[in-house]
C-alpha positions as CSV (number, residue, x, y, z in Angstrom):
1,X,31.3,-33.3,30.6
2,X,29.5,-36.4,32.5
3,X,27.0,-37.9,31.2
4,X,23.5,-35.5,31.7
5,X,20.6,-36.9,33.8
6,X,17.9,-35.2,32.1
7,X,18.0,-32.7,28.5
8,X,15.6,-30.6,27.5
9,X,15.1,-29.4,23.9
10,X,13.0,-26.6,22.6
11,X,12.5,-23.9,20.0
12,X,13.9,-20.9,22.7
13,X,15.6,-21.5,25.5
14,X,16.0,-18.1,27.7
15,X,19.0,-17.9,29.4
16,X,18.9,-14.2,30.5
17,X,22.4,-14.6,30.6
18,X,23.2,-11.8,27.9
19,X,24.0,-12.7,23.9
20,X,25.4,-15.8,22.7
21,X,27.0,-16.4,19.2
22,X,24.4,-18.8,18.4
23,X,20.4,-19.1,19.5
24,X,20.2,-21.9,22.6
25,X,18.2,-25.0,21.9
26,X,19.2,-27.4,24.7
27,X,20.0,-27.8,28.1
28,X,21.4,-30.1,30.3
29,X,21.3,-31.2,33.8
30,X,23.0,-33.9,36.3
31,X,23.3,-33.4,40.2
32,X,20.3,-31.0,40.3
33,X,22.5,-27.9,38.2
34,X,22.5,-27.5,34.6
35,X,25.4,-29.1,33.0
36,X,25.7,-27.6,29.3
37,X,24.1,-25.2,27.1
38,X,24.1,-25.8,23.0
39,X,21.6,-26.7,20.4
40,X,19.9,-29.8,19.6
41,X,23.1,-31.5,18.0
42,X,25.6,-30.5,21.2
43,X,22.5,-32.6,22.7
44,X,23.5,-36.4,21.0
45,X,27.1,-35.8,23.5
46,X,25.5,-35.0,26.2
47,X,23.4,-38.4,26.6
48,X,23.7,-41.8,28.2
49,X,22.0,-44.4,28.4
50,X,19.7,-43.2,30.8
51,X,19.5,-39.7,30.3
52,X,15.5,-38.4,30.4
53,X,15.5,-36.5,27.0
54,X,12.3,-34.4,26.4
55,X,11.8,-32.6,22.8
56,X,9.3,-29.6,23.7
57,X,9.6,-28.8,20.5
58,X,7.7,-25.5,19.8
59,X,8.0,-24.3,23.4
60,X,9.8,-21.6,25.9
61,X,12.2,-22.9,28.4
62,X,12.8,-19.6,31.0
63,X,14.7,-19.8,34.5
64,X,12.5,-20.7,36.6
65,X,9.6,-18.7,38.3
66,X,9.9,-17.5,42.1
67,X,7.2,-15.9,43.7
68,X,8.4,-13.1,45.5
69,X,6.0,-12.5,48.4
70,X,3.9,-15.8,49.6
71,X,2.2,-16.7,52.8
72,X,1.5,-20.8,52.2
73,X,0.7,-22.0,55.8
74,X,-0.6,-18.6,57.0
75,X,-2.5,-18.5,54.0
76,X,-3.9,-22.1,54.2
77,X,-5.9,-20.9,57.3
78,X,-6.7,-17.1,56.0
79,X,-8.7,-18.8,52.8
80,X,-11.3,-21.0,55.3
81,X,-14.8,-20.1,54.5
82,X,-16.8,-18.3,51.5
83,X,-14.7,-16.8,49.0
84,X,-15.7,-13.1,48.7
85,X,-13.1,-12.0,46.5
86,X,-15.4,-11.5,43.4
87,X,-17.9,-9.4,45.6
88,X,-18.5,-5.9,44.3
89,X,-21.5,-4.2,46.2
90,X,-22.9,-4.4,50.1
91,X,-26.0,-6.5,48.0
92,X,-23.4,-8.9,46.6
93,X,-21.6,-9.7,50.0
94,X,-25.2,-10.5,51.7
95,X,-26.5,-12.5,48.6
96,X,-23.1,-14.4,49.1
97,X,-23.5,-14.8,52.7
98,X,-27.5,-15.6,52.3
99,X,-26.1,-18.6,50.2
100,X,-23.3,-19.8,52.2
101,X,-24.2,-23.1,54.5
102,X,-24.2,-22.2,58.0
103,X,-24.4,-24.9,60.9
104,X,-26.7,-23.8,63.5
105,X,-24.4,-22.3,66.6
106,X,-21.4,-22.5,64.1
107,X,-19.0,-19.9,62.3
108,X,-19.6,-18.3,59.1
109,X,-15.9,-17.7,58.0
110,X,-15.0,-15.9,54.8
111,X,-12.0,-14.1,53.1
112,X,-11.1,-11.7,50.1
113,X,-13.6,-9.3,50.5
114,X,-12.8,-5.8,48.8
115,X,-13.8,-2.8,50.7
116,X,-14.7,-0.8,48.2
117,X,-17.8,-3.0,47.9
118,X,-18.7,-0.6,50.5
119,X,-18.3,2.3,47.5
120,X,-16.8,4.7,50.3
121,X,-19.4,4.2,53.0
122,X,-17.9,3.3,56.4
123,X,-17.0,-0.5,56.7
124,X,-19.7,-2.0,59.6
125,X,-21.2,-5.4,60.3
126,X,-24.8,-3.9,59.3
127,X,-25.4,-5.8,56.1
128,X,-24.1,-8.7,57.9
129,X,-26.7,-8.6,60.2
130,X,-29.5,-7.8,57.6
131,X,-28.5,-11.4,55.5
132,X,-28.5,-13.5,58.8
133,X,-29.9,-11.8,61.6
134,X,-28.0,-11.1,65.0
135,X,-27.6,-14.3,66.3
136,X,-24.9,-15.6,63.7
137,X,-20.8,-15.6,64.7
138,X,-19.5,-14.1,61.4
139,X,-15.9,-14.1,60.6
140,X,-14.7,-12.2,57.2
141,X,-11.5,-11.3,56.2
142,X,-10.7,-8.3,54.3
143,X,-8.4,-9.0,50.8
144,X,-5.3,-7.6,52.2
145,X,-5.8,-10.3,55.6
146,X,-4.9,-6.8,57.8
147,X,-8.6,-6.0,58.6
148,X,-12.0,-7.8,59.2
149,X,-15.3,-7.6,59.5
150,X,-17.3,-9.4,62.0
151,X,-20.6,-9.4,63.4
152,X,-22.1,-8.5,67.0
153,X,-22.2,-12.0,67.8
154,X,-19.0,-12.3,67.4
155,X,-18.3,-9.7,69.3
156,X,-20.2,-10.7,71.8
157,X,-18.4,-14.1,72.1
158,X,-15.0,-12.0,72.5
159,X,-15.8,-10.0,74.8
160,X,-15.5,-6.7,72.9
161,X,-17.5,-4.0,74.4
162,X,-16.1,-1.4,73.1
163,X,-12.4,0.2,72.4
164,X,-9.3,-1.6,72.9
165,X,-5.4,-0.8,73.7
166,X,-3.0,-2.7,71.9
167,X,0.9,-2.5,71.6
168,X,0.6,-2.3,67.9
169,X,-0.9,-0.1,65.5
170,X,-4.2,-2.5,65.9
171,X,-7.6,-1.2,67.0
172,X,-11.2,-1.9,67.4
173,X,-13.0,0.9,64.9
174,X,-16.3,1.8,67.2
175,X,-18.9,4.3,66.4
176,X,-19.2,7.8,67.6
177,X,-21.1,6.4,71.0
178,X,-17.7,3.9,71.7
179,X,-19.9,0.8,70.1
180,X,-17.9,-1.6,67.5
181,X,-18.7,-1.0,64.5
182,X,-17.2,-4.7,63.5
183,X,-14.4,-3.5,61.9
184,X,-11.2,-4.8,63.4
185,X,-7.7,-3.6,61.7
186,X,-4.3,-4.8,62.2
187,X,-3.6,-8.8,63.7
188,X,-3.5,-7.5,67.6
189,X,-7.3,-6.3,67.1
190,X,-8.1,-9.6,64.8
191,X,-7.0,-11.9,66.8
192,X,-9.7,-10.9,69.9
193,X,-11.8,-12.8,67.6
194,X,-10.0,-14.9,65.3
195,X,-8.7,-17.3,68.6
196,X,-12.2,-18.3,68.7
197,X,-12.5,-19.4,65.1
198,X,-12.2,-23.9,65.1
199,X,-9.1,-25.0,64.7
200,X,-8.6,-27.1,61.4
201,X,-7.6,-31.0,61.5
202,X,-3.7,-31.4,61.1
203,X,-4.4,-33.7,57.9
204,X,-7.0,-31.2,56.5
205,X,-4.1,-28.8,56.4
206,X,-1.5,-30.8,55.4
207,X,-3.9,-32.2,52.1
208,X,-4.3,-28.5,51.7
209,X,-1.0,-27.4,51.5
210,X,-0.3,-30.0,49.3
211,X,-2.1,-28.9,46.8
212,X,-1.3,-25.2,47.3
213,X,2.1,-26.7,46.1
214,X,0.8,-28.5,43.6
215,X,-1.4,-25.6,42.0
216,X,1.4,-23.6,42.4
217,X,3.7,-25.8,40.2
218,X,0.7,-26.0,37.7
219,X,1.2,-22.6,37.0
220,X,5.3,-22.3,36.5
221,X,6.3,-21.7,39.6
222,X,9.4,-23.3,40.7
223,X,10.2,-21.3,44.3
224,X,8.5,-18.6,46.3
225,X,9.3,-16.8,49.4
226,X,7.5,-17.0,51.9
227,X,6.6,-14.1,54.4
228,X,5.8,-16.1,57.4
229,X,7.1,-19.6,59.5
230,X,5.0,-19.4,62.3
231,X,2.6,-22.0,64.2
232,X,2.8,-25.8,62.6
233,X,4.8,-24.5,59.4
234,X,7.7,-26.6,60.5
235,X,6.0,-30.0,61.5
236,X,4.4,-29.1,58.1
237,X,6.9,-29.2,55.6
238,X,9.1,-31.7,57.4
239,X,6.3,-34.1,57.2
240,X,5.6,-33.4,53.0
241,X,9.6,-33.7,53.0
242,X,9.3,-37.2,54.4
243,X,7.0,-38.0,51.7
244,X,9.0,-37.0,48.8
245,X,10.4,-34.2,47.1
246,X,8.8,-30.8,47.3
247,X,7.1,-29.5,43.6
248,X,8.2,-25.6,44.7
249,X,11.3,-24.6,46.4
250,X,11.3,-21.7,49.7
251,X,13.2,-19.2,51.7
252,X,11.2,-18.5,55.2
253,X,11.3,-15.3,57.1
254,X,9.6,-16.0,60.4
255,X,7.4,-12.2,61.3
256,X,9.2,-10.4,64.2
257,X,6.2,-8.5,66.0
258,X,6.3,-5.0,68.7
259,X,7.5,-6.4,71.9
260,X,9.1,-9.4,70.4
261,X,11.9,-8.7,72.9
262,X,15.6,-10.6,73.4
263,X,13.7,-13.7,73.6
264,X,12.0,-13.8,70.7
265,X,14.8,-12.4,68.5
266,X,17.1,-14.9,70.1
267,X,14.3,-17.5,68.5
268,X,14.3,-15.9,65.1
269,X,17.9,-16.0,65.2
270,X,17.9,-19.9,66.1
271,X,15.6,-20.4,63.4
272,X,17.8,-19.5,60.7
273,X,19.5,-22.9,60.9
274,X,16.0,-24.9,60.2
275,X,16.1,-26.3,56.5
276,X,15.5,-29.2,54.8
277,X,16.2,-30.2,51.1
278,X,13.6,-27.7,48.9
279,X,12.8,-25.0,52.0
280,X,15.3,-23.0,54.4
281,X,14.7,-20.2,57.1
282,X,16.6,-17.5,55.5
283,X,15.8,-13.6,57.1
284,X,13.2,-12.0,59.6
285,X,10.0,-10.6,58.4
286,X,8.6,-7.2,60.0
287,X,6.1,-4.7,59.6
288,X,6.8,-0.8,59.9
289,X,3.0,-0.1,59.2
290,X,-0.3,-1.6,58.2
291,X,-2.2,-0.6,55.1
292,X,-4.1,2.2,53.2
293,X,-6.9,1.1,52.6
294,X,-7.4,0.2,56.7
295,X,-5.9,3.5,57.4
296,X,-3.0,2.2,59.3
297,X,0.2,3.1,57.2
298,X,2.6,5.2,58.0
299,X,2.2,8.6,55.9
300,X,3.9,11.7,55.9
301,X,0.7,13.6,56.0
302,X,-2.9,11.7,56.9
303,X,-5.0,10.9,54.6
304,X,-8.9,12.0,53.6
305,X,-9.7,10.3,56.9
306,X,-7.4,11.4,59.1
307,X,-5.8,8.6,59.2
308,X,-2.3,6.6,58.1
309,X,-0.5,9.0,60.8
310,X,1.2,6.0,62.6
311,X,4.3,3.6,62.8
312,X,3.0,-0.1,63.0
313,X,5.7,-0.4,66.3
314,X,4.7,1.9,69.0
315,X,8.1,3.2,69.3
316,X,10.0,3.2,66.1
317,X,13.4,3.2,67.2
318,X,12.7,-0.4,69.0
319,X,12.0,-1.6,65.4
320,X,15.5,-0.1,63.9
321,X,17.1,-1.8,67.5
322,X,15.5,-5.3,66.5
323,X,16.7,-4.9,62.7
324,X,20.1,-4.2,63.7
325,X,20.5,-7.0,66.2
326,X,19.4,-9.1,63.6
327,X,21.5,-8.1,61.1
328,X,24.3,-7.9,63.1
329,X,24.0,-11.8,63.2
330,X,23.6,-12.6,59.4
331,X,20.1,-12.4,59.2
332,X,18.4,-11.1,56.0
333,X,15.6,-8.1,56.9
334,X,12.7,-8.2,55.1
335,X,10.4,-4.9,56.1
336,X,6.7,-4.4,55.0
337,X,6.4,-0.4,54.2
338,X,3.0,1.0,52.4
339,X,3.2,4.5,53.3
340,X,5.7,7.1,52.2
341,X,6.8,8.0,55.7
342,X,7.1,4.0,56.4
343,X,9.6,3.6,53.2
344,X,11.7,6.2,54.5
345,X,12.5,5.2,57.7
346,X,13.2,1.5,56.7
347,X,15.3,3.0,54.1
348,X,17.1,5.1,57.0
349,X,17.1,2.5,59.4
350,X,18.7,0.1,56.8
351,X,21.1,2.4,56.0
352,X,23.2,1.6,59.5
353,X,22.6,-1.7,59.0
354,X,25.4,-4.3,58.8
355,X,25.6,-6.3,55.8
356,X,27.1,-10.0,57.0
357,X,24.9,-12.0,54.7
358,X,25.4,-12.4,51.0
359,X,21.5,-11.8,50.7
360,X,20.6,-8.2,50.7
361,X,17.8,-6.5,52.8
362,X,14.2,-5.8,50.8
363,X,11.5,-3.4,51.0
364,X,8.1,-5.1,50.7
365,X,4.9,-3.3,48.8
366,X,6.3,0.3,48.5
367,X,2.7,1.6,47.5
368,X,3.4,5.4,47.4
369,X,6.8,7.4,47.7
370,X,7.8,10.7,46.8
371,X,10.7,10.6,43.6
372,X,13.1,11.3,46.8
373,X,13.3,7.6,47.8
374,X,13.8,6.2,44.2
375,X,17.1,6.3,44.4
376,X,18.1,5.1,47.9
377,X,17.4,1.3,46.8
378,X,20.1,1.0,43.9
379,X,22.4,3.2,46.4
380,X,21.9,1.2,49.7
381,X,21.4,-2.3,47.5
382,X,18.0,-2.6,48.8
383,X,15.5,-5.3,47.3
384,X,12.5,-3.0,46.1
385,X,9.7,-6.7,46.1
386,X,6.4,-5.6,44.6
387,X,3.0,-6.9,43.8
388,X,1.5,-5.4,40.5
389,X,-2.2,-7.1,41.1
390,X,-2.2,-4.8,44.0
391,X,-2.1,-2.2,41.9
392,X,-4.2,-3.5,38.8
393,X,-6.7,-5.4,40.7
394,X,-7.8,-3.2,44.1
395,X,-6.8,0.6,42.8
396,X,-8.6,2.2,39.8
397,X,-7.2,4.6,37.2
398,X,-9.2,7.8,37.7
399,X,-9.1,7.5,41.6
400,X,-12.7,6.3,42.5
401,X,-11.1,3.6,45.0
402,X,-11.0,3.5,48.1
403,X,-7.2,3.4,48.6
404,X,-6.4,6.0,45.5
405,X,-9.1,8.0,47.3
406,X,-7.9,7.9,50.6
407,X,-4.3,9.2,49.4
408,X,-6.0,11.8,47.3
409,X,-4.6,12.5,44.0
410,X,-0.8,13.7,44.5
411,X,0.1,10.4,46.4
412,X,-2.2,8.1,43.8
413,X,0.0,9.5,41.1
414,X,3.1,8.5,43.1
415,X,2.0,5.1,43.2
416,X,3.2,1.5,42.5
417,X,6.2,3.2,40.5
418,X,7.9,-0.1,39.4
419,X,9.4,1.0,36.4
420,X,10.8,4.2,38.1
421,X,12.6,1.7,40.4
422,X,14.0,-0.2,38.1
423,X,15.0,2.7,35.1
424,X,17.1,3.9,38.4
425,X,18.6,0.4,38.5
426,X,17.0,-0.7,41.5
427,X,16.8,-5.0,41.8
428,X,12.9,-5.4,41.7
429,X,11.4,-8.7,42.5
430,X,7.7,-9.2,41.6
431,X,4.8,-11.6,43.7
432,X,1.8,-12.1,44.4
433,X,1.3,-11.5,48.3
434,X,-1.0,-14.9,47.7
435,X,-3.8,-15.7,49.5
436,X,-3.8,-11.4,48.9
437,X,-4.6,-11.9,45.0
438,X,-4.2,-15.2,42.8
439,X,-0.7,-16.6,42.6
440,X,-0.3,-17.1,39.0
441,X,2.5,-15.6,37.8
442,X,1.3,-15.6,34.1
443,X,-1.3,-12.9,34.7
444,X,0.8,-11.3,37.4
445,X,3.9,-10.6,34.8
446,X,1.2,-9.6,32.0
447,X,-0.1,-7.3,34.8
448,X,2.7,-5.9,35.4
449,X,3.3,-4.6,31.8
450,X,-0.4,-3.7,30.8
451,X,-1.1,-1.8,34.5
452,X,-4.5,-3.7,34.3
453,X,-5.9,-6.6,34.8
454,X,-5.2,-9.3,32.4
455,X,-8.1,-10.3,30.3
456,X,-10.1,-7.0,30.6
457,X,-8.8,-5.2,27.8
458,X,-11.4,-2.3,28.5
459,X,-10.2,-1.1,31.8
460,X,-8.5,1.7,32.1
461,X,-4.4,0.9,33.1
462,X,-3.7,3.1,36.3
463,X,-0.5,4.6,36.0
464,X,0.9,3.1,32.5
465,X,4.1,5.2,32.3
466,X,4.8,2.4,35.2
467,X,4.7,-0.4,33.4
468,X,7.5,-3.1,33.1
469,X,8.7,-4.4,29.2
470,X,8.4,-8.0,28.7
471,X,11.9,-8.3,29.7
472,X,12.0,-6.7,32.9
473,X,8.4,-8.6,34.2
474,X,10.2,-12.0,33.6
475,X,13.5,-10.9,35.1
476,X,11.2,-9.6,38.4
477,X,10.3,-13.6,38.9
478,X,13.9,-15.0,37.6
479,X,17.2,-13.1,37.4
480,X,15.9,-10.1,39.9
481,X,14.1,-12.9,42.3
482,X,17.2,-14.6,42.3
483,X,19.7,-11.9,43.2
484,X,17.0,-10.8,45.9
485,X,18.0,-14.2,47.3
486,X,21.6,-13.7,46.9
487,X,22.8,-16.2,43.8
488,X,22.1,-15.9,40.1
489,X,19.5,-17.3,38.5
490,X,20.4,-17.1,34.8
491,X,20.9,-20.2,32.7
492,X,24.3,-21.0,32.7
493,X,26.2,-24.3,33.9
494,X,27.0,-24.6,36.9
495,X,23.6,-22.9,38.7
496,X,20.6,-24.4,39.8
497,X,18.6,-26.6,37.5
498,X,15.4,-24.8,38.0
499,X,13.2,-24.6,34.8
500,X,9.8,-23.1,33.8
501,X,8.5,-24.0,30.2
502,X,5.5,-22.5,28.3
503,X,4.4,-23.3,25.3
504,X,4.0,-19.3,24.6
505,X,7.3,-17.4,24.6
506,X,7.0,-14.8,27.7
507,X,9.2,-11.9,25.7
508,X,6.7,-12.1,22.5
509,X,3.7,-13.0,23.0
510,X,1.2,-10.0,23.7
511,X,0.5,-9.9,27.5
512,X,-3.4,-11.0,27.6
513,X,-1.7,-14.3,25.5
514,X,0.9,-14.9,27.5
515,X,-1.2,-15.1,30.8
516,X,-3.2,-17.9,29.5
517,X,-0.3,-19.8,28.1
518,X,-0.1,-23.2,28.7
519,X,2.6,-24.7,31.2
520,X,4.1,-27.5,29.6
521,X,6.5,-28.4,32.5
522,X,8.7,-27.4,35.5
523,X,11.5,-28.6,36.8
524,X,13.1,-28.6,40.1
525,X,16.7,-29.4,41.1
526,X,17.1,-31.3,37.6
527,X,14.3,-33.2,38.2
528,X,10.5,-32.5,36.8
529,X,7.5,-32.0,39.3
530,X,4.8,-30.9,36.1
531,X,4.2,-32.1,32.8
């Protein structure tokens, strides 16, 4: 073999590649792929003169991480403002807002907040008022960025008086007497007030996604997929491109909205060819509903509020017409489905779809389905891409929540079923959904096997029968992530030299450990961006 450009030694090296005669104690890389696989002796034949050689000694080398489900320039501007994600009660989110710094005649922006700091009352911009008064434009976005709360001055601003049509699933929640109550669901409906919001500076949002990619890194990622590639996302990465390498590699898929029409599939279509060294457009991103705890997914039967009845398009069949156009040209779908209903017509819909990409069509969320649908994903080779913080961090285990609550028991039970998916040999890719919950993937794959929140050893796990071994949570960000994107991502020469390294070892170590393990390093087309 030539001569490596970088080794790395360490006590356990993962290859998820299946047994090997003897354990794996160095690696090699040259031109960005791993070169050789052998122990720390192989290593002395492997080296040059310049070869970077690193001894980790006690640490864990894995594939490395990929974030399933990311929005990084959509989520740059969703996380402006007061951070309300550790809010709990209506008298937390006014104390919060009491404290935040508000310019006279400017915005008060804020994101993350959970409605069930509401504890099942109706969502309305009452406490808003009672912290600041009536006068105050209030901007707040709910955790899963699909809802908001806003104040009467802000409604006032946008002109909203009272109901509103939209072609979406979007609307304007009013009161009994047609008044807004200040609680706007779905973008159509957010965006009669979110246009008003400042713009940020280019350079403020460039430094910012900078060190999203930086933070992101810090924690083991080493790729993500993002759910988004609208706006400035292009000027964006090109320009941190002409700066130097990217610390996190990505696969785009622009959204394709109701009414999106020839022209703008024609445009998603083009897009496809846009890439650049660490990032590529690579599939179309839609929605076939909106979320529970809004009360815009798509159920089979409504839920406590009458609500969740709906497909996110106003005509379904226009959404299965889009997919197939877009498929029929080598473009990857990628379909957000909450609701039961929802699942099963993207399921249906992908079903007639044309397979003329090696990367296969996902399912995005899949918070309740009947045992019915389980199998469809291993039969139709559908991506099942899940979140387990949306599971251990906004849903509780005896059903108090606002979303379990909604769904009422039968569907709760149904819920997040991750290991049912992949005991039916389903591929299951695991993310965050960041800026929905935290990015980290340590707590995120701890998560996923403890169906709680890492750390917080007295909760309750919702649904543990659901949880994922320590094998299958790192395959759902390595091996599984990978084939989700088409290519393998074991440890083996030949494939890409993307490496996560922890100085805890992610199959032993107890979960609540392991999420606080140190990262010693990543590495990135052969070539390390941490440690």
């Amino acid at each position: 073999m030539s001569t490596a450009d970088l080794i790395l030694l360490a006590d356990r090296i993962h290859t998820l590649a299946g047994p090997r005669s003897r354990p794996v104690t160095a690696v090699a890389m040259a031109g960005g792929v791993i070169t050789a696989l052998g122990d720390r002796r192989d290593a002395r034949d492997w080296r040059g003169a310049r070869t970077d050689v690193r001894d980790l000694g006690p640490a864990t080398i894995t594939p490395g991480l990929v974030d399933g489900h990311f929005h990084p320039v959509l989520g740059i501007g969703l996380t402006r403002g007061v951070d309300l994600s550790s809010v709990r009660t209506v008298e937390g989110l006014q104390a919060a807002l009491r404290a935040a710094a508000v310019v006279p005649g400017g915005w008060l922006e804020g994101w993350g907040l959970d409605p069930n700091a509401f504890e099942g009352a109706p969502i309305s911009h009452a406490p808003l008022v009672a912290a600041l008064g009536p006068d105050v434009p209030v901007f707040l976005l709910l955790f899963d960025a699909h809802s908001a709360l806003v104040s009467p001055r802000a409604l006032e601003l946008a002109g909203v008086a009272g109901p509103r049509a939209f072609v979406s699933g979007a609307s304007v929640v009013c009161d009994a007497d047609g008044r807004p109550t200040g609680h706007l669901l779905e973008p159509e409906a957010l965006d009669l007030v979110r246009r008003l919001l400042p713009d940020d500076a280019p350079a403020d949002r460039r430094a910012r996604l900078t060190r999203l990619l930086r933070d992101m890194a810090a924690t083991g990622l080493t790729g993500a997929n993002a759910m988004d590639f609208e706006d400035d996302s292009l000027a964006l990465f090109r320009s941190l491109e002409d700066d130097g390498d990217l610390p996190v590699r990505w696969r785009f898929a622009p959204f394709v909205m109701p009414g999106a029409g020839r022209d703008g599939l024609e445009a998603v279509i083009a897009q496809q060819r846009l890439a650049g060294r660490r990032w590529r457009v690579d599939g179309a991103k839609f929605m076939i509903d909106g979320t529970i705890d809004g009360g815009t997914a798509w159920l089979d039967e409504p839920d406590s509020h009458g609500e969740s009845t709906g497909c996110f398009w106003p005509d379904p069949a226009e959404y299965a017409a889009a997919a197939r156009t877009l498929a029929g040209h080598g473009v990857p779908i990628v379909t957000h489905a909450i609701g039961d209903a929802g699942i099963r017509y993207v399921l249906d819909t992908y079903a007639g779809l044309p397979r003329t990409s090696g990367v296969p069509h996902r399912i995005e969320h899949l918070e309740t389905m009947p045992s019915e649908l389980i199998g469809r994903f291993a039969a139709l080779d559908v991506t099942a891409s899940m979140q387990p913080t949306h599971c251990t961090h906004y849903t509780r285990a005896d059903h108090t929540d606002n979303w379990s609550s909604r769904l009422g028991k039968k569907r709760a039970d149904r819920a997040f079923r991750a290991r049912d998916l992949r005991d039916d040999g389903a591929r299951l890719a695991l993310g965050s959904d960041w800026p929905i919950a935290p990015f980290d993937p340590r707590g995120i794959i701890a998560a996923a096997r403890l169906r709680r929140p890492a750390g917080e050893p007295d909760v309750e796990p919702v649904l543990p029968e659901q949880a994922l071994t320590a094998r299958m949570a790192l395959e759902g960000y390595t091996t599984e992530a990978a084939a989700a994107a088409g290519r393998a991502g074991h440890l083996v020469p030949g494939q890409r030299a993307d490496l996560s390294v922890f100085a805890l070892n992610p199959l032993t170590a107890g979960p609540d450990e392991f999420a606080e393990s140190p990262v010693v390093l990543t590495v990135v087309d052969g070539q390390i961006c941490l440690g």
